[in-house]
MARMAR-109407 format. One line per 2 residues: number of its first residue (from 1); their letters; for each residue y, x, z of N, C-alpha, C, O, CB. Coordinates in nm, 2 decimals. Glycine has a CB too. Layout:
<rs>
NUM) a) Y X Z Y X Z Y X Z Y X Z Y X Z; ...
</rs>
This chain:
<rs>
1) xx) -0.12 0.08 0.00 0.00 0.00 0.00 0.13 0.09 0.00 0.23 0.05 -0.06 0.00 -0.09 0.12; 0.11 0.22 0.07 0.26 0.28 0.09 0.30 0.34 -0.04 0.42 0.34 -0.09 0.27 0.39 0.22
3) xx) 0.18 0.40 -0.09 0.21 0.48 -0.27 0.21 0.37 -0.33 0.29 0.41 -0.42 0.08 0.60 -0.35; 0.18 0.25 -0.37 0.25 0.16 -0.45 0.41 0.09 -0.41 0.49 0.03 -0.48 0.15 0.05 -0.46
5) xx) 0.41 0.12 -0.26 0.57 0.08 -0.23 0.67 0.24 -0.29 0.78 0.27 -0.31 0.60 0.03 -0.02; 0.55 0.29 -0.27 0.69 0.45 -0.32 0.70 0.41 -0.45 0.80 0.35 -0.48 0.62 0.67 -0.32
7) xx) 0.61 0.43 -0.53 0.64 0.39 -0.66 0.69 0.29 -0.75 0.71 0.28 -0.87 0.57 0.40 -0.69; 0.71 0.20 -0.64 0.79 0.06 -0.69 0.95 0.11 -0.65 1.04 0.04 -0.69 0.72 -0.12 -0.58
9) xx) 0.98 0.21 -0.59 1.08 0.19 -0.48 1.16 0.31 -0.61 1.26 0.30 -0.67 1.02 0.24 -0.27; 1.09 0.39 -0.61 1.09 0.50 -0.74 1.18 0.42 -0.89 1.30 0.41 -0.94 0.88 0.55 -0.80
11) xx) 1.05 0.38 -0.91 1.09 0.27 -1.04 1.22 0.18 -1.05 1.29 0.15 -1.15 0.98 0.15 -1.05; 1.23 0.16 -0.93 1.32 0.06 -0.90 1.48 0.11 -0.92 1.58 0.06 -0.99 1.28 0.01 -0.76
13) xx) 1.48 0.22 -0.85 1.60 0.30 -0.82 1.65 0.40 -0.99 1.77 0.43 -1.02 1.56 0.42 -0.66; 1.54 0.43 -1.06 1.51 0.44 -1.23 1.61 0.36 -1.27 1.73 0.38 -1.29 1.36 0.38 -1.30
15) xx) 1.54 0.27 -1.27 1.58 0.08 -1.36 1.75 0.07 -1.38 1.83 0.05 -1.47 1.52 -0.11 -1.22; 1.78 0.11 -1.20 1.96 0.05 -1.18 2.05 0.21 -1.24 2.16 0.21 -1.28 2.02 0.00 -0.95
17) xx) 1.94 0.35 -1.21 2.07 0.43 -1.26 2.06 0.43 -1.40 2.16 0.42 -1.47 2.08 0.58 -1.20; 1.88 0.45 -1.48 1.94 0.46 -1.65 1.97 0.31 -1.72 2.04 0.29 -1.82 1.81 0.55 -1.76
19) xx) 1.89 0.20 -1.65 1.93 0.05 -1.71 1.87 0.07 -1.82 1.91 -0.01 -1.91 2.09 0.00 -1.75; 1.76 0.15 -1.87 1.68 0.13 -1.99 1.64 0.26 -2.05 1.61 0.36 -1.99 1.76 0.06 -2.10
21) xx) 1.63 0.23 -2.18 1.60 0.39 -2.23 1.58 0.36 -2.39 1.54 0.26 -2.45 1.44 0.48 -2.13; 1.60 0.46 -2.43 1.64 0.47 -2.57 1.53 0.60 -2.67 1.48 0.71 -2.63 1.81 0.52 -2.56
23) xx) 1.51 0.54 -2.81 1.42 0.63 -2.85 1.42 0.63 -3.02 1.49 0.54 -3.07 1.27 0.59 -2.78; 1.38 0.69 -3.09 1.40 0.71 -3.24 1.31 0.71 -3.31 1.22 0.79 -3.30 1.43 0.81 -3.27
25) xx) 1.31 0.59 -3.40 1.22 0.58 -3.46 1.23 0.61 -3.61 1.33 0.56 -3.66 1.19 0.47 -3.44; 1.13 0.70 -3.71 1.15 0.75 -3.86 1.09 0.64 -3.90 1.02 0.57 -3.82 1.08 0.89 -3.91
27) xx) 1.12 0.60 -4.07 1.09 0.47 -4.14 1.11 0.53 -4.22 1.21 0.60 -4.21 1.15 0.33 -4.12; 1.02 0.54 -4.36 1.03 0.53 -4.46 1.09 0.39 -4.57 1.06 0.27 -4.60 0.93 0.58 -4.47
29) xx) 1.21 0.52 -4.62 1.28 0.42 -4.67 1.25 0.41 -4.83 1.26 0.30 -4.88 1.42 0.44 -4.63; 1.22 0.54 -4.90 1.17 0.53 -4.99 1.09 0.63 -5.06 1.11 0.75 -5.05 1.24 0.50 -5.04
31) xx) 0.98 0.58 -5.15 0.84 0.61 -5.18 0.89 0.66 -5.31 0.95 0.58 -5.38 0.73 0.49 -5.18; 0.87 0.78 -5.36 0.88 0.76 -5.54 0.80 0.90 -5.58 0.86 1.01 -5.59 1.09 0.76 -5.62
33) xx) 0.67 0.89 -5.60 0.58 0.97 -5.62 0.56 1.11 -5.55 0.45 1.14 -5.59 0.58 0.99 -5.74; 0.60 1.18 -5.48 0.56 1.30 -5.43 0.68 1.31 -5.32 0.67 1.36 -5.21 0.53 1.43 -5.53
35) xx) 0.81 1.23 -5.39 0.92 1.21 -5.31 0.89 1.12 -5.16 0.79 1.05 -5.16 1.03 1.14 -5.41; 0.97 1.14 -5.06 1.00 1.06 -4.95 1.15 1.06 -4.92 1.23 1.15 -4.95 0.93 1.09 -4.83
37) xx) 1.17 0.97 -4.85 1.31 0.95 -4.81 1.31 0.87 -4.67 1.26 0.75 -4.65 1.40 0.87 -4.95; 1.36 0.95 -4.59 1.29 0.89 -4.45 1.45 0.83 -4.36 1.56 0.87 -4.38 1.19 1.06 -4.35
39) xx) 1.42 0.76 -4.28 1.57 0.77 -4.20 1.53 0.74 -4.08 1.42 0.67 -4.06 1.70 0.66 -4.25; 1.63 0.80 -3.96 1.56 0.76 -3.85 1.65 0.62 -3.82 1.73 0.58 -3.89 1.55 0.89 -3.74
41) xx) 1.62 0.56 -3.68 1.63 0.47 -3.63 1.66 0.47 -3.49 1.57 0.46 -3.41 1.55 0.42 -3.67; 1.78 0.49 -3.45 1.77 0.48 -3.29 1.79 0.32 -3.25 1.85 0.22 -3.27 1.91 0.59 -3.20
43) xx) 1.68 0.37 -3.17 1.71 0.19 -3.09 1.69 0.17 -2.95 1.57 0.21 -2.92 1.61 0.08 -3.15; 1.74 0.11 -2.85 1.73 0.15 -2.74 1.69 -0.02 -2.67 1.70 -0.13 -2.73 1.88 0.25 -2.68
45) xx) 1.65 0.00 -2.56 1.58 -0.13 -2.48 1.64 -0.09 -2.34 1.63 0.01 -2.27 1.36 -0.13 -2.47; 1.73 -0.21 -2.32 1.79 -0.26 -2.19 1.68 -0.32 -2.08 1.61 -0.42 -2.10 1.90 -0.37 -2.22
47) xx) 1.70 -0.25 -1.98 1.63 -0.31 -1.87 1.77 -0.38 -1.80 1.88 -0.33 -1.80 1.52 -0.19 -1.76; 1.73 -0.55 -1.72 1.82 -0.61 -1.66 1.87 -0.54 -1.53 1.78 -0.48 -1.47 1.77 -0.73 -1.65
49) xx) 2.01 -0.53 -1.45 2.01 -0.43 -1.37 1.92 -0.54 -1.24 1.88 -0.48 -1.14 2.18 -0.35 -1.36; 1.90 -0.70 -1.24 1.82 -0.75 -1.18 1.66 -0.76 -1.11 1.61 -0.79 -1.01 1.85 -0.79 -1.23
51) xx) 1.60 -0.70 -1.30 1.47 -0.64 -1.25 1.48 -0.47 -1.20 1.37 -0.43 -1.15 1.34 -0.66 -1.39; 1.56 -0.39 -1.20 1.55 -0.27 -1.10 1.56 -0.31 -0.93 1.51 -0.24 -0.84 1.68 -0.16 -1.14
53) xx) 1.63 -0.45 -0.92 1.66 -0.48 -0.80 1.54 -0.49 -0.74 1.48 -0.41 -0.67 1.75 -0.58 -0.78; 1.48 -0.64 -0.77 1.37 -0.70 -0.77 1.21 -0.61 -0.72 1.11 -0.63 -0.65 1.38 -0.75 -0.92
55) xx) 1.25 -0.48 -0.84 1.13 -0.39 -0.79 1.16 -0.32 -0.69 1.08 -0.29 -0.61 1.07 -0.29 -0.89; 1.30 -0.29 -0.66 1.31 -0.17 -0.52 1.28 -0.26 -0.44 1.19 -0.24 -0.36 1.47 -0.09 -0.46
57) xx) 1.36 -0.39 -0.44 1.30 -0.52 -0.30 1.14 -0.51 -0.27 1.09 -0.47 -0.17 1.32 -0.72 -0.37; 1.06 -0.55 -0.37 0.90 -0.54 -0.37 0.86 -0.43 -0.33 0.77 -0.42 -0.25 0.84 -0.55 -0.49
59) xx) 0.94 -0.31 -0.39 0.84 -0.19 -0.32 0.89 -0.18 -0.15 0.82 -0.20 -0.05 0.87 -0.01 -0.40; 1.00 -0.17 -0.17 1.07 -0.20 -0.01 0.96 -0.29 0.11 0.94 -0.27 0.23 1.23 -0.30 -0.04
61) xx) 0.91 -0.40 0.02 0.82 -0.48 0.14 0.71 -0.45 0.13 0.63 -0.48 0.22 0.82 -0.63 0.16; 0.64 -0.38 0.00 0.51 -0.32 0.00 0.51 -0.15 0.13 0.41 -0.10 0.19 0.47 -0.28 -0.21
63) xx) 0.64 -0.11 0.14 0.63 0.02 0.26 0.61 -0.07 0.42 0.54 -0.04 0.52 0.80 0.13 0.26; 0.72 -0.19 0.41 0.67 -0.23 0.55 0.61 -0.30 0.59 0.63 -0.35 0.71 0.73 -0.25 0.61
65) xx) 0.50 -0.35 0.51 0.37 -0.36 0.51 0.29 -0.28 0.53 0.21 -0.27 0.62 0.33 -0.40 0.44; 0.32 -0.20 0.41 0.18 -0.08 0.48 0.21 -0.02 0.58 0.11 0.04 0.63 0.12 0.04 0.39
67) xx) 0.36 0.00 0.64 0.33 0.03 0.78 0.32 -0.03 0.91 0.30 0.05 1.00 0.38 0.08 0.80; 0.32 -0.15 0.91 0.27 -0.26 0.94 0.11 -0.23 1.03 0.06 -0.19 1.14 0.26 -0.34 0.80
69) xx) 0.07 -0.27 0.91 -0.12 -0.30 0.90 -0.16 -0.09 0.95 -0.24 -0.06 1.04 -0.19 -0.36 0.64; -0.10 0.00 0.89 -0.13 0.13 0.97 -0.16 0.13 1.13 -0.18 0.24 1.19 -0.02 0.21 0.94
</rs>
């Protein structure tokens, strides 16, 4: 219980300082016999700053629980 509250507690405190994370994706854009023509793509994914909350809360009561029941 306490290493899944660290790690929720971890995750959590993640979530609110980067709010997401971002990454690059290559796509071929065009095909013309031996040729390529590639472009990348950045595109990034927002985490809500609600669910970072949500998980530090959860891990927060998964520690005082497991110290609890210890």
């Amino acid at each position: 219980m306490r290493t899944i509250g660290i790690v929720l507690v971890v995750l959590g405190i993640l979530v609110l300082v980067y709010g997401g994370f971002n990454y690059n994706k290559d796509r071929t854009v065009l095909h013309m016999g031996s040729m390529n023509v590639t472009a990348t793509e950045h595109r990034s994914i927002a985490i809500p700053a609600v669910a970072g909350v949500v998980v530090l809360i959860g891990g927060i009561a998964f520690l005082v629980v497991g110290t609890r029941r210890s």
